[in-house]
C-alpha positions in Angstrom: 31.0 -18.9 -14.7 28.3 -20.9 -12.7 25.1 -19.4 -12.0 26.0 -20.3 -8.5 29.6 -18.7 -7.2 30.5 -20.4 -3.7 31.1 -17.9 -0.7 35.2 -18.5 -1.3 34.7 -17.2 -4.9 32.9 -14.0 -3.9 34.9 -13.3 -1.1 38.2 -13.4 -2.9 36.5 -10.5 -4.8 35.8 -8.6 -1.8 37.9 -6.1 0.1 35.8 -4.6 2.4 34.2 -5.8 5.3 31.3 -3.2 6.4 27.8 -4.2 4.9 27.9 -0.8 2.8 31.4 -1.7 1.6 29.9 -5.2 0.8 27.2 -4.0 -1.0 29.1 -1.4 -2.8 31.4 -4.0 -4.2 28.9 -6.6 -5.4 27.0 -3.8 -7.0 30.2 -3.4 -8.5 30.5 -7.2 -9.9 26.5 -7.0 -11.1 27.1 -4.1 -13.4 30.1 -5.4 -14.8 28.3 -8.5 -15.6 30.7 -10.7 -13.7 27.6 -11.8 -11.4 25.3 -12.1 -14.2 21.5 -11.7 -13.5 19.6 -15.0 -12.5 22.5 -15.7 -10.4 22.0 -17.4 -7.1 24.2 -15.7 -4.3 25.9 -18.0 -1.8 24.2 -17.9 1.5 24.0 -15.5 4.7 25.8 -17.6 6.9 28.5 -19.1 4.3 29.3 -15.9 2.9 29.8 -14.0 6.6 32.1 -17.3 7.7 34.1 -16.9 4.3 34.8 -13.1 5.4 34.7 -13.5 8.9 32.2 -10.8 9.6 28.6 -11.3 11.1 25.5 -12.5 9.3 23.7 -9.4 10.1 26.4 -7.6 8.2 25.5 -9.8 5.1 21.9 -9.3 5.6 22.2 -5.5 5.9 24.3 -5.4 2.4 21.7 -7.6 1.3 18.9 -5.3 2.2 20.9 -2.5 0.7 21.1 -4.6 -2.6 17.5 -5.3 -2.4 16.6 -1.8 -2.1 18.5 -0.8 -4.9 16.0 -3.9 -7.0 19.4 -5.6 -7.8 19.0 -8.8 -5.7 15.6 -10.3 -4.6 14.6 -13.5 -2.8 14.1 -13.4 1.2 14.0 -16.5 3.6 15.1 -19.9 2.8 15.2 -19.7 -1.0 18.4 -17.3 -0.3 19.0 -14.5 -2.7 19.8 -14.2 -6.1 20.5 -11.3 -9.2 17.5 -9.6 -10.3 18.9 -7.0 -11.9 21.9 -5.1 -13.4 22.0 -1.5 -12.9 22.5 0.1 -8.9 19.7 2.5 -10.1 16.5 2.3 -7.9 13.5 1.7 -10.2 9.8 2.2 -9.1 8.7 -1.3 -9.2 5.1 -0.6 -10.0 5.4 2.6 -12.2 8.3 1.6 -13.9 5.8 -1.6 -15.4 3.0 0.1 -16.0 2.2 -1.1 -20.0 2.9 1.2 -22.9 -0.1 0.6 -25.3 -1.0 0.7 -29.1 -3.2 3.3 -30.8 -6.3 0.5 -31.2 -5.9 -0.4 -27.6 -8.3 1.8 -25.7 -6.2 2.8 -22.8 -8.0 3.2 -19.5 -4.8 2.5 -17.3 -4.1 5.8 -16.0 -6.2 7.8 -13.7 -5.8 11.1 -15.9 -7.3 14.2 -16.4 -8.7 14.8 -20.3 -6.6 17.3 -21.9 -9.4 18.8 -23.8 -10.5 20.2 -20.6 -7.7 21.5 -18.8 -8.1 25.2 -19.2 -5.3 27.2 -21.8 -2.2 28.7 -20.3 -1.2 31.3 -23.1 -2.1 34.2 -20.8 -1.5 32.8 -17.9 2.6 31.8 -18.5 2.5 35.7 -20.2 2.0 37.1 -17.1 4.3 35.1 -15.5 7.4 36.4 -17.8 6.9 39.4 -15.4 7.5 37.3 -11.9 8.7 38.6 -8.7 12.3 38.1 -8.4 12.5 36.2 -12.1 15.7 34.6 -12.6 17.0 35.1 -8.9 19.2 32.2 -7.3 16.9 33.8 -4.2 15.6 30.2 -2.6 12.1 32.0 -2.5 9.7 28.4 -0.8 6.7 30.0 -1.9 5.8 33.2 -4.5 3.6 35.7 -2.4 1.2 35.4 -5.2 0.8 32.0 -5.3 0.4 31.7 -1.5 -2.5 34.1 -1.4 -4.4 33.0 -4.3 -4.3 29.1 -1.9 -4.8 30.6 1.2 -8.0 31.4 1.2 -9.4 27.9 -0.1 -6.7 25.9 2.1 -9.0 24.0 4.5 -6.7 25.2 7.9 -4.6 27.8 8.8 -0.9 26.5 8.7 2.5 27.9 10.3 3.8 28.3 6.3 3.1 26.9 2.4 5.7 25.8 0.3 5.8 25.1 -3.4 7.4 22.0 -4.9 7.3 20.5 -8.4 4.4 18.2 -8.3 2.6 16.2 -6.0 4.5 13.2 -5.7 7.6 15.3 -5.8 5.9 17.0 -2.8 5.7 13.6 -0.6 9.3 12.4 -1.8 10.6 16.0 -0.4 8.9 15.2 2.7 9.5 11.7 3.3 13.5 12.3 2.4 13.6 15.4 4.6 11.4 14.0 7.6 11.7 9.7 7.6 15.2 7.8 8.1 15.3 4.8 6.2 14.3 2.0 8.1 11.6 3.6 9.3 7.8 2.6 9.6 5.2 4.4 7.2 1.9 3.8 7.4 -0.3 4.4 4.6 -3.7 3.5 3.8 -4.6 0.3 1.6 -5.4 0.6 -1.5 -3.4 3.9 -2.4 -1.8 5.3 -5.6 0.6 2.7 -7.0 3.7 5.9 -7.0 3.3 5.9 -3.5 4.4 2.6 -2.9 7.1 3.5 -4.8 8.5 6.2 -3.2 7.9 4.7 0.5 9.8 1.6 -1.0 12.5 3.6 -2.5 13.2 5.3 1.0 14.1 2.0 2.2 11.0 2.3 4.9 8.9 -0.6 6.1 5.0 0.0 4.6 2.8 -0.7 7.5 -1.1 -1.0 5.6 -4.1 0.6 6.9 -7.6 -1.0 6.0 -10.0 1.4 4.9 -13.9 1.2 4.2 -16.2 3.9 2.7 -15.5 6.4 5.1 -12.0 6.4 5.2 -9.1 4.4 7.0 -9.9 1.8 9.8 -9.2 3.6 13.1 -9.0 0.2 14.9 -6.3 -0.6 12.2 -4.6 2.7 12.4 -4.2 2.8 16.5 -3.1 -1.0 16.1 -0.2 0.1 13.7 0.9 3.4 16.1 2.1 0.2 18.4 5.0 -0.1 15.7 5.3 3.9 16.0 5.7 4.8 12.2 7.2 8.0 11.6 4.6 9.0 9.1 0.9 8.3 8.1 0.1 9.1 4.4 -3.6 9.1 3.4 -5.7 11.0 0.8 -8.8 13.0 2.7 -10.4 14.4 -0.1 -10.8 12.2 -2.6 -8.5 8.6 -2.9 -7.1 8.5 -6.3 -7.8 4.5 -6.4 -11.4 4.0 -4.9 -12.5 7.5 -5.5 -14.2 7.3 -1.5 -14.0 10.4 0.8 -13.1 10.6 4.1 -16.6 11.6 6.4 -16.1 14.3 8.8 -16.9 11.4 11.2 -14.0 9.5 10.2 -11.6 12.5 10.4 -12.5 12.8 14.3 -11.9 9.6 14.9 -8.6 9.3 13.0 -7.1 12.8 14.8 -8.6 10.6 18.3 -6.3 7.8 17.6 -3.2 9.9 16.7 -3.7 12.5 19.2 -1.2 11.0 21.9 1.2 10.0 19.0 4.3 11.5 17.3 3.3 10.5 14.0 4.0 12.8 11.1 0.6 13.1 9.0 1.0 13.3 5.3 -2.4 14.3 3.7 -2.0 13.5 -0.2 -5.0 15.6 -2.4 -4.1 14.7 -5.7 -7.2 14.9 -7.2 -7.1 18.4 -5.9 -9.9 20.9 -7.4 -11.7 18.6 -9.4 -13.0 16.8 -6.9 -16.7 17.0 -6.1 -15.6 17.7 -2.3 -14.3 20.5 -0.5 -10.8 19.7 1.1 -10.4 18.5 4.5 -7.1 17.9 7.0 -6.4 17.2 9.9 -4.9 20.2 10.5 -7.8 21.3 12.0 -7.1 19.6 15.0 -3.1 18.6 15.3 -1.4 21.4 13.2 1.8 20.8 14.5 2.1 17.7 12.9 0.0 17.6 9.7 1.6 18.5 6.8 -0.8 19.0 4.0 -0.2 18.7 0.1 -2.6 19.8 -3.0 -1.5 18.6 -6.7 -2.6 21.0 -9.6 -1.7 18.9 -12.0 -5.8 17.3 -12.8 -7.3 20.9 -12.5 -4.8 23.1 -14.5 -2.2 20.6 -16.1 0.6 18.2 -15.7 3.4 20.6 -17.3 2.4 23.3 -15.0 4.6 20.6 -12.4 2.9 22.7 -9.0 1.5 21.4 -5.9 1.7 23.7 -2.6 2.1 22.0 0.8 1.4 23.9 4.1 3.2 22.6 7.3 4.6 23.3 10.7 7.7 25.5 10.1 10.3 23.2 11.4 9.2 20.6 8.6 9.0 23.2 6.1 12.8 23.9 7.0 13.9 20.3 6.9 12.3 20.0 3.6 13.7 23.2 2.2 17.3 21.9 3.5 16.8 18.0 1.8 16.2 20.4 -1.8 19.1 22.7 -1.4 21.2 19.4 -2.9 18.8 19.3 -5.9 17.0 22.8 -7.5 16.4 24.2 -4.3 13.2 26.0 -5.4 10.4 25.5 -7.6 10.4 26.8 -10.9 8.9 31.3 -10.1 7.7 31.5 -13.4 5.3 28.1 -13.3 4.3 29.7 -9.4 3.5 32.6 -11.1 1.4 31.0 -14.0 -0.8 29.1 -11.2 -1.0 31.9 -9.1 -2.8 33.8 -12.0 -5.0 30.7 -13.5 -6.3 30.5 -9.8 -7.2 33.7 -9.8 -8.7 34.2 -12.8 -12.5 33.8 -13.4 -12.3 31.9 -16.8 -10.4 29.4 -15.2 -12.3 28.8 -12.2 -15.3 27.9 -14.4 -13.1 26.2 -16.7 -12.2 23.9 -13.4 -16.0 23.9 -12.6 -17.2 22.4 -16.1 -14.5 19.8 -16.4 -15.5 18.7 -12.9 -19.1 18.6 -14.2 -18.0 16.3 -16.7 -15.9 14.3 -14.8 -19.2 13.2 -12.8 -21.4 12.7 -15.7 -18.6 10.7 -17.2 -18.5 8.1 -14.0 -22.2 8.3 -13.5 -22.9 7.5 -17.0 -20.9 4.2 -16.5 -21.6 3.9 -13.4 -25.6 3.5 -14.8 -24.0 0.8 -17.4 -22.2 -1.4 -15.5 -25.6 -1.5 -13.2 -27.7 -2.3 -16.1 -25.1 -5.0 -16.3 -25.5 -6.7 -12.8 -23.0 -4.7 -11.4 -24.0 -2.5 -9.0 -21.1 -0.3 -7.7 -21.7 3.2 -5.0 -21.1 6.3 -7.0 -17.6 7.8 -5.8 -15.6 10.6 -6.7 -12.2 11.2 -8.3 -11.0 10.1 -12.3 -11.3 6.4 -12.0 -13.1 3.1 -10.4 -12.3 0.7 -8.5 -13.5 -2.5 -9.1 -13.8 -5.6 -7.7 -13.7 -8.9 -9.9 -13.1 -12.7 -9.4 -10.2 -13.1 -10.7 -7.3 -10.1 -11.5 -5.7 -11.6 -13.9 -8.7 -13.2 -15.8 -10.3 -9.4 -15.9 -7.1 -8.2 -17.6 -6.7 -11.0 -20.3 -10.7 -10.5 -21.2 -10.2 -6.8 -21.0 -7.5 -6.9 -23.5 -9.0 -9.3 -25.5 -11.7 -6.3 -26.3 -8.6 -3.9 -26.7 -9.1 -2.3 -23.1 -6.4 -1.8 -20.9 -6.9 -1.1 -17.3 -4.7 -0.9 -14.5 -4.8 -4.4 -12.1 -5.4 -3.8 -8.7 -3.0 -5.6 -6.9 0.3 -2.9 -8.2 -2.2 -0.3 -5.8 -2.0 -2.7 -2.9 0.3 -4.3 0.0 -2.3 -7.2 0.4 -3.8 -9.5 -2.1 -6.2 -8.2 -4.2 -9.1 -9.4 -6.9 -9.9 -5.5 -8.4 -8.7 -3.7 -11.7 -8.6 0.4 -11.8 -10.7 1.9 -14.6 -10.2 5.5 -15.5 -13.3 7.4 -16.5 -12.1 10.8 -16.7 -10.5 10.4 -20.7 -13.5 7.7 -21.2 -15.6 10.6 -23.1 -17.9 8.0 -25.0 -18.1 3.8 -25.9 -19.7 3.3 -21.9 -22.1 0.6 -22.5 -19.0 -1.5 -25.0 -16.8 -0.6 -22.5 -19.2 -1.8 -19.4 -20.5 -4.9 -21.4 -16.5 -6.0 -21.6 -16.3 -5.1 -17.7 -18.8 -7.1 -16.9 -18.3 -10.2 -18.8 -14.4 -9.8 -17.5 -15.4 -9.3 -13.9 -17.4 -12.5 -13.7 -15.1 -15.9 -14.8 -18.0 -17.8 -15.0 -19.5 -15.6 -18.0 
């Protein structure tokens, strides 16, 4: 068949006339491999005449298609195949390299396993969880919500347990924002953000941001387009490692005080950070909804975060789950409930955040001694800025380092790569040398 079907040749193959119906069907012919990837689709207005439905009917199965990452191209270039399965897949993470053992892998903004504290006594005591094995749709173990409580930094209407932090935005952005939908979110931000806002189907709206925070001139310019949601990270930003001053925070809640925008506060880093936690909740309860991953400070497997919100939201959320598990996992509550608690832990926690610092610092101090001089920030990685992306990555792997390019963490162009520090235990002044020649194209 030609790489190029006609509108007559398509629309003999379609029955149905709505722009979901249209979209179901050509999803159809992709899989099959009748409209085999690389293939240009016939255009907007050819296609609609041929069925005799509207153009914004073909745009809208289009945009459907698009969402899905089965047909790409926008504007006058028209669309064409990308790809052949109706399964969304997260554009950014789903590309993130897989590496060799002689590649030194500094990609991933991860915490060191050899200092996450141990969990044998911790998942013991949870074998003796309240309710264990109950279909009961329990949001939140009373044990877990008291050994939060009194660190959370406001006091919200109720907590709720999910299974991880991103988990914990996608609950809330499926339960709260129709797809469509504006989301604003800061810029840089955590690449599986992008993701899931893309995923939705929502319309990213980016938010500038300097050492203090996001731009509050950007953020009130953005409320014009009245996004359902703001996502941000208060504590410390995954990427860039900054921390929002208490300065900033009053001016952000200033600028969304006379809005109806849902505030999603994102502390992934969580107790590791060098910071004590922050929200906005402080000031607009009723619309912040607050989420802390303990995945860096007690482990990945352990799959908890804990979210506080207004009640309504944490009954839309709750509803969106009762079509998947429902509730998260009692006997993983229970372990966290007891590692927070527990004294070894906390200093376990304490040390590897120690660590953390002298680990950034230490190359921090290198890439100085190298003519780059970068502010000392927070969080498991760096962020930092180079001529050329893309010339920083091919040096960089030349000297079998692999780092994370900048541009998958941003909406706007970009010349920065991420470096993790946190697994980057020894090797800083190789590892800095390579940086610095990579950041500079001249070298």
């Amino acid at each position: 068949m030609s790489t190029e079907p006609d509108a007559t040749w398509l629309a003999s193959r379609l029955t149905q006339h709505t722009a979901r119906g249209i979209a179901l069907e050509v999803s159809a012919l992709i899989r099959s491999g009748t409209l085999a990837v690389g293939t240009r689709m016939p255009t907007v207005r050819d296609l609609a005449f041929t069925l005799g439905v509207s153009p914004g009917t073909i745009s809208e199965a289009w945009s459907e298609l698009k969402r899905q990452k089965i047909v790409s191209g926008r504007g006058r270039g028209g669309a064409w195949v990308s790809g052949d399965s109706a399964t969304p897949r997260p554009a950014r993470m789903g590309s993130v390299a897989h590496f060799g053992a002689d590649v030194l892998d500094l990609s991933l903004a991860i915490p060191d396993a050899g200092l996450l504290p141990p969990l044998r006594a911790a998942l013991a005591h949870a074998a003796d969880a309240e309710k264990l094995n109950s279909y009961e749709r329990t949001p939140i173990l009373p044990a877990l919500r008291q050994a939060v409580l009194p660190h959370w930094p406001y006091a919200p209407d109720a907590f709720l347990a999910t299974n991880g932090g991103y988990n914990a935005v996608y609950s809330v952005l499926h339960a709260t924002v129709l797809p469509g939908s504006c989301v604003a979110i800061e810029d840089p931000t955590a690449m599986r953000l992008l993701d899931i806002i893309e995923d939705l189907g929502a319309e990213l709206l980016p938010i500038g941001c300097d050492a203090e925070g996001p731009l509050p001139d950007q953020l009130a310019a953005s409320l014009a387009r009245r996004p359902a949601a703001l996502i941000f990270q208060p504590r410390t930003h995954s990427v860039t490692g900054r921390h929002v001053s208490a300065r900033r925070l009053q001016e952000l809640a200033a600028v969304l005080a006379g809005s109806e925008t849902l505030v999603i506060e994102d502390d992934g880093v969580g107790d590791v950070s060098i910071h004590p936690p922050i929200s906005l909740g402080t000031t607009i309860p009723e619309r912040v909804v607050h989420i802390r991953s303990f995945s860096k400070s007690l482990g990945p497997d352990l799959r908890i975060a804990v979210l506080s919100a207004p009640d309504k939201v944490i009954r839309q959320i709750q509803s969106y789950r009762s079509f998947s598990s429902g509730w998260t996992s009692r006997l993983l509550q229970a372990a966290t409930a007891w590692l927070l608690e527990d004294a070894a832990t906390t200093q376990s926690v304490a040390d590897a955040r120690r660590i953390y610092a002298e680990r950034r610092r230490s190359f921090l101090s290198h890439l100085a001694e190298h003519g780059i001089a970068m502010p000392e920030t927070d969080g498991l990685c760096i962020w930092i800025p180079v001529e050329s992306e893309q010339y920083a990555l091919v040096t960089l792997a030349a000297h079998g380092i692999a780092v994370l390019p900048g541009s998958k963490c941003s909406l706007r162009p970009t010349e920065h790569v991420r470096l993790a520090t946190a697994v980057l235990a020894q090797g800083h002044e190789r590892v800095a040398a390579a940086v610095a020649r990579a950041a500079r194209r001249g070298d």
